[in-house]
VOZAFI-801379 format. One record per residue: residue number from 1; residue in three letters; x, y, z of N, C-alpha, C in turn. Coordinates in pm, 1 decimal, always signed. Each point is the difference from the previous one (the first is absolute). Layout:
BEGIN
SITE   k   r      npx      npy      npz     capx     capy     capz      cpx      cpy      cpz
SITE NUM ala        X        Y        Z        X        Y        Z        X        Y        Z
...
//
This chain:
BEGIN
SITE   k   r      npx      npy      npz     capx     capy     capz      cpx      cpy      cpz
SITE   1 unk  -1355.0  +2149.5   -532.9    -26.9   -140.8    -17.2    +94.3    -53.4   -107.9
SITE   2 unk    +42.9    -96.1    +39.0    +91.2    -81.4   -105.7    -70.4    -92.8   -148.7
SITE   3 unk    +67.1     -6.6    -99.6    -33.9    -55.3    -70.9     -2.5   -168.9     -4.7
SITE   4 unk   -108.2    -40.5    -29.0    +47.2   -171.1    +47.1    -12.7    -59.0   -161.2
SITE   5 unk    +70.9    -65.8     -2.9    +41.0   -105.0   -135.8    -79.2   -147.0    -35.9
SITE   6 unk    -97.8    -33.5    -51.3    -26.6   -126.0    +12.6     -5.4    -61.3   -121.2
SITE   7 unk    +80.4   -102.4    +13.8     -1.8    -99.3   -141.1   -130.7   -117.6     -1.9
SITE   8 unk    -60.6     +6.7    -55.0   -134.0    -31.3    -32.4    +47.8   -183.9    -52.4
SITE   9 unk   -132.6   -110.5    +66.0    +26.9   -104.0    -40.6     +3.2    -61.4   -142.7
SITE  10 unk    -76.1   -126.9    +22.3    -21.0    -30.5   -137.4   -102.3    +41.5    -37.3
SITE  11 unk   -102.3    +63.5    +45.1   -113.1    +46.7     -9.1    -47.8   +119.0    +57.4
SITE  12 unk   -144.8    +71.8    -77.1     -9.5   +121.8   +115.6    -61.9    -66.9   +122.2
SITE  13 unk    -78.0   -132.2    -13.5    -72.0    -44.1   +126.9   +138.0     +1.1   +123.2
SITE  14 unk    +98.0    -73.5    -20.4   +117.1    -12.3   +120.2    +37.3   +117.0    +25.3
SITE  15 unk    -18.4    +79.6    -40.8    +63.8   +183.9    +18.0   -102.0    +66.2    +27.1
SITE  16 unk   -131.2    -49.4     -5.0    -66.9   +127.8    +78.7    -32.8     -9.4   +163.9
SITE  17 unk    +13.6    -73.7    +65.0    -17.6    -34.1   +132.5   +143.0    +69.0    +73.7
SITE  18 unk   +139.5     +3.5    -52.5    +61.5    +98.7    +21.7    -15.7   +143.1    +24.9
SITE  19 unk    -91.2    +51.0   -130.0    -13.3   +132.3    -33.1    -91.2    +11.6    +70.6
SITE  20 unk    -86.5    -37.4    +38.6   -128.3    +36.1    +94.6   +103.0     +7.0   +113.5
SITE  21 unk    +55.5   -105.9    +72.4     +7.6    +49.1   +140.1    +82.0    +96.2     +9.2
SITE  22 unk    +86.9    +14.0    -71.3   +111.8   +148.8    -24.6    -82.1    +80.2    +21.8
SITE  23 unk   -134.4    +29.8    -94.4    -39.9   +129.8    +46.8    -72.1     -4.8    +74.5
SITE  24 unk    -87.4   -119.0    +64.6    -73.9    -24.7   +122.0    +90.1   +111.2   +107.9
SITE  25 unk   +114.5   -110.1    +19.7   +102.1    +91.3   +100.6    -19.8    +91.6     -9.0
SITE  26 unk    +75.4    +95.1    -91.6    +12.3   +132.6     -8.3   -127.6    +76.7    +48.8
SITE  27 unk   -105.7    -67.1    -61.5   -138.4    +82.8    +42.0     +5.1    +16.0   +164.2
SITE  28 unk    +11.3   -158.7    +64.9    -20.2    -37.3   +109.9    +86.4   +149.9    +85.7
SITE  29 unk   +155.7    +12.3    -79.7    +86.7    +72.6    +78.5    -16.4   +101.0    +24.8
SITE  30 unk    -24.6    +96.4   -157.5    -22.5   +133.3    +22.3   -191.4    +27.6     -0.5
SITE  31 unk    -48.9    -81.5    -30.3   -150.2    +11.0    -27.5    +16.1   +120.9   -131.7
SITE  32 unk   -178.3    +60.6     -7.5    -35.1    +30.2   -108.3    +18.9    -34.4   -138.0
SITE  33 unk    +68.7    +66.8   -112.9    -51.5    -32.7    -90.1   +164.6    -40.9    -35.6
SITE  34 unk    +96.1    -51.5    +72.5   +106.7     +8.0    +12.3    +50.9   -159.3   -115.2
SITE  35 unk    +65.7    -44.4    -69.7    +32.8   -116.2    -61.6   +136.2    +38.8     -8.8
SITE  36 unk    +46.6   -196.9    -18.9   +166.5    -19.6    -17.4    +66.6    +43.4   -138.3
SITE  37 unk    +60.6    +80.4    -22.4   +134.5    +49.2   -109.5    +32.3   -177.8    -51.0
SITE  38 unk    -24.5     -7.7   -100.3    +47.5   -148.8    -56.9    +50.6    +48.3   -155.7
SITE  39 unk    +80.1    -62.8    +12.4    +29.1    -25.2   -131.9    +18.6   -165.1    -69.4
SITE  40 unk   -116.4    -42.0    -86.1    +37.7   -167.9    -15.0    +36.4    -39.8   -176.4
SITE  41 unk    -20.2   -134.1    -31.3    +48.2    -24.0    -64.9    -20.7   -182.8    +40.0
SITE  42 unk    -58.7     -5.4   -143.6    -46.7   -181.1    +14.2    +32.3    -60.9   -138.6
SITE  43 unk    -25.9   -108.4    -37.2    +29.3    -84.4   -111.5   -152.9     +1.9    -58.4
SITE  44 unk     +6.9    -30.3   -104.2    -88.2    -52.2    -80.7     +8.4   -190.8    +11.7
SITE  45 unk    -86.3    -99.1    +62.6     +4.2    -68.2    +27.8     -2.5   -115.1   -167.2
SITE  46 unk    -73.0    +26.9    -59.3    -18.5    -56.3   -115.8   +127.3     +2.2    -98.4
SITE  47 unk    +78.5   +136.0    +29.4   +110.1    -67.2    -65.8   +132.7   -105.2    +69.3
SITE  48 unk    -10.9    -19.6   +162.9    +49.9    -82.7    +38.2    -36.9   -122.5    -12.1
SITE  49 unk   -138.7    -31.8    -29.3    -66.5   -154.0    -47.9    +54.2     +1.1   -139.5
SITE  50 unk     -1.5    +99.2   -132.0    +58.5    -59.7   -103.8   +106.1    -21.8    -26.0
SITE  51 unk   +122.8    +66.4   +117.9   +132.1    -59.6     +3.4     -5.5   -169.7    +91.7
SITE  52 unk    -74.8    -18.3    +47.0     +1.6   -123.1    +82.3    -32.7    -75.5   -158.4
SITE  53 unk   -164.3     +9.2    -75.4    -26.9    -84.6    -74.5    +67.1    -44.2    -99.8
SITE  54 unk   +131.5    +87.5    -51.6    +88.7     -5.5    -64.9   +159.2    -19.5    +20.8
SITE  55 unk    -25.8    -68.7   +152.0   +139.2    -61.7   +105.3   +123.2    +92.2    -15.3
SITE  56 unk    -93.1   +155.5     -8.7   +141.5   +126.6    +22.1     +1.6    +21.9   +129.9
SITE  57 unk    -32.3    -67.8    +95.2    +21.3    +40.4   +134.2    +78.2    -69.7    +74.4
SITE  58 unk    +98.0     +7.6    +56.3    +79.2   -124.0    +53.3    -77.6    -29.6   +105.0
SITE  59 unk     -5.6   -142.3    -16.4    -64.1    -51.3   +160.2   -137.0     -2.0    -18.6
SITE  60 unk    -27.9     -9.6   -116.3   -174.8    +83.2    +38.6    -57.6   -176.3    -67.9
SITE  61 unk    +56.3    -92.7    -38.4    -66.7   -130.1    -25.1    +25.7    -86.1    +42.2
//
């Protein structure tokens, strides 16, 4: 099984509906106790709001 890569949103809520069906699939594919190889990686959302509140974000006002 291959490793799959996922870059995680602004949040864990937008990134977990990904990760479920990834391993939904996988379950679906091989059944048993079988899950997807992930490797992820997300932001911390709060520090992208204090670069916005402090107009370090281009575009972001």
């Amino acid at each position: 099984m291959r490793v799959i890569g996922i870059l995680g949103g602004m949040s864990w809520e937008s990134t977990q509906g990904y990760y479920r069906a990834l391993n939904e699939g996988v379950k679906a594919a091989l059944g048993g106790f079988h899950s997807a190889k992930i490797v992820m990686v997300s932001v911390d959302f709060a520090e992208i709001e204090a670069m916005q509140q402090q107009g370090r974000l281009a575009g972001s006002r």
